[in-house]
C-alpha positions in Angstrom: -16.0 -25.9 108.4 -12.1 -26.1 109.1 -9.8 -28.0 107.0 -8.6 -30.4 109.5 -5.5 -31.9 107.3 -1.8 -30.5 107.5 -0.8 -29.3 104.4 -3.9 -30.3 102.4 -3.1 -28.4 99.3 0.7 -30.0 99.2 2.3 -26.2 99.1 4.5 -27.2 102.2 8.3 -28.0 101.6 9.2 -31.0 101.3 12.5 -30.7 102.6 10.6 -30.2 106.3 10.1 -32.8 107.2 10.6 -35.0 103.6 9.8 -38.8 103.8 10.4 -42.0 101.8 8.0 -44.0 103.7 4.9 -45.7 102.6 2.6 -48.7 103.7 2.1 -51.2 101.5 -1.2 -53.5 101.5 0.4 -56.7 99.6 -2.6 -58.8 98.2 -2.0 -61.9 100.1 -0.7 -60.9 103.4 -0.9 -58.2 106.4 0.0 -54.4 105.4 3.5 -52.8 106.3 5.2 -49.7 106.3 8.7 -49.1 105.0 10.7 -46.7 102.8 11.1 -46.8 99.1 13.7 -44.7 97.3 11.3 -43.1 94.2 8.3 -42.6 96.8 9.0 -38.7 97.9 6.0 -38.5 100.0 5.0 -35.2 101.0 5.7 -33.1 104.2 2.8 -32.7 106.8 1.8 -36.0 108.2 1.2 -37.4 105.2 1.7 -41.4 104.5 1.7 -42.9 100.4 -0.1 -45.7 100.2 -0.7 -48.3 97.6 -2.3 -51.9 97.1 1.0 -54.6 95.5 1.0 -57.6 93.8 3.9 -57.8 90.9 2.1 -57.8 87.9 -1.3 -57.4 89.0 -1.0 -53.8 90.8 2.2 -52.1 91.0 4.3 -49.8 92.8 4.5 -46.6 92.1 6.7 -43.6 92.3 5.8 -40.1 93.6 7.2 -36.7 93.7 6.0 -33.0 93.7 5.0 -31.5 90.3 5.7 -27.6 90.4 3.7 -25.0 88.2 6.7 -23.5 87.0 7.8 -26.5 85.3 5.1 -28.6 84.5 1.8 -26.5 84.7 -0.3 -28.9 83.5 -0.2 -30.7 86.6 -0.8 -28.3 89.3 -4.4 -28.0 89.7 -3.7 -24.5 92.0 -1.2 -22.6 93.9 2.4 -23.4 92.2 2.9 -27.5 93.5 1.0 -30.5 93.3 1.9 -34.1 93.6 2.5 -36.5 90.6 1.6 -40.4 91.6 2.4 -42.6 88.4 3.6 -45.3 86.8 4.6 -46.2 83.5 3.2 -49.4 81.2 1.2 -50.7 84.9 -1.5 -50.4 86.8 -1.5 -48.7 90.7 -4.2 -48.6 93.5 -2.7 -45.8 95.7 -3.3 -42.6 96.9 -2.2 -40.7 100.2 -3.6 -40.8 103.7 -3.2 -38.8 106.8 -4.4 -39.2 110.2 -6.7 -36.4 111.4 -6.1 -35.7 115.4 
């Protein structure tokens, strides 16, 4: 079976094609996309997602975790992605649409 997502193991550079943006599902109202400064999303198509309502669920930040500095992240190859927040709760993840 092929793998049908662009950079599904997160190895790719982020500095390709390197992205702030997200979409945002608040709790009491229709979903949106925008950027957000701590949310480095990574390269290949991909889109961070995450469910909001101050308090309740929380934003969080992202960025890539590499083996040579923090191994205990990187499940294989030498990056991963960290998706976290501190003291909170998050409902998020990453998506990508598969042509």
């Amino acid at each position: 079976m092929a793998n049908l997502l662009r950079n599904g193991d997160f190895e790719m550079d982020w500095g390709v094609d390197k992205s702030h943006r997200c979409l945002i599902f608040p709790v009491d109202g229709e979903p949106y996309e925008t950027d957000v400064g701590n949310i480095f999303t990574p390269s290949g198509g991909w889109v961070t997602w995450f469910r909001h309502d101050p308090g309740t669920w929380d934003q969080p930040e992202v960025r890539d975790a590499w083996m040579t500095h923090d191994s205990r992240r990187v499940h294989s190859g030498q990056k991963g992605t960290l998706l976290f927040t501190f003291y909170r709760k998050h409902d998020a993840g990453f998506l990508q649409q598969v042509r």
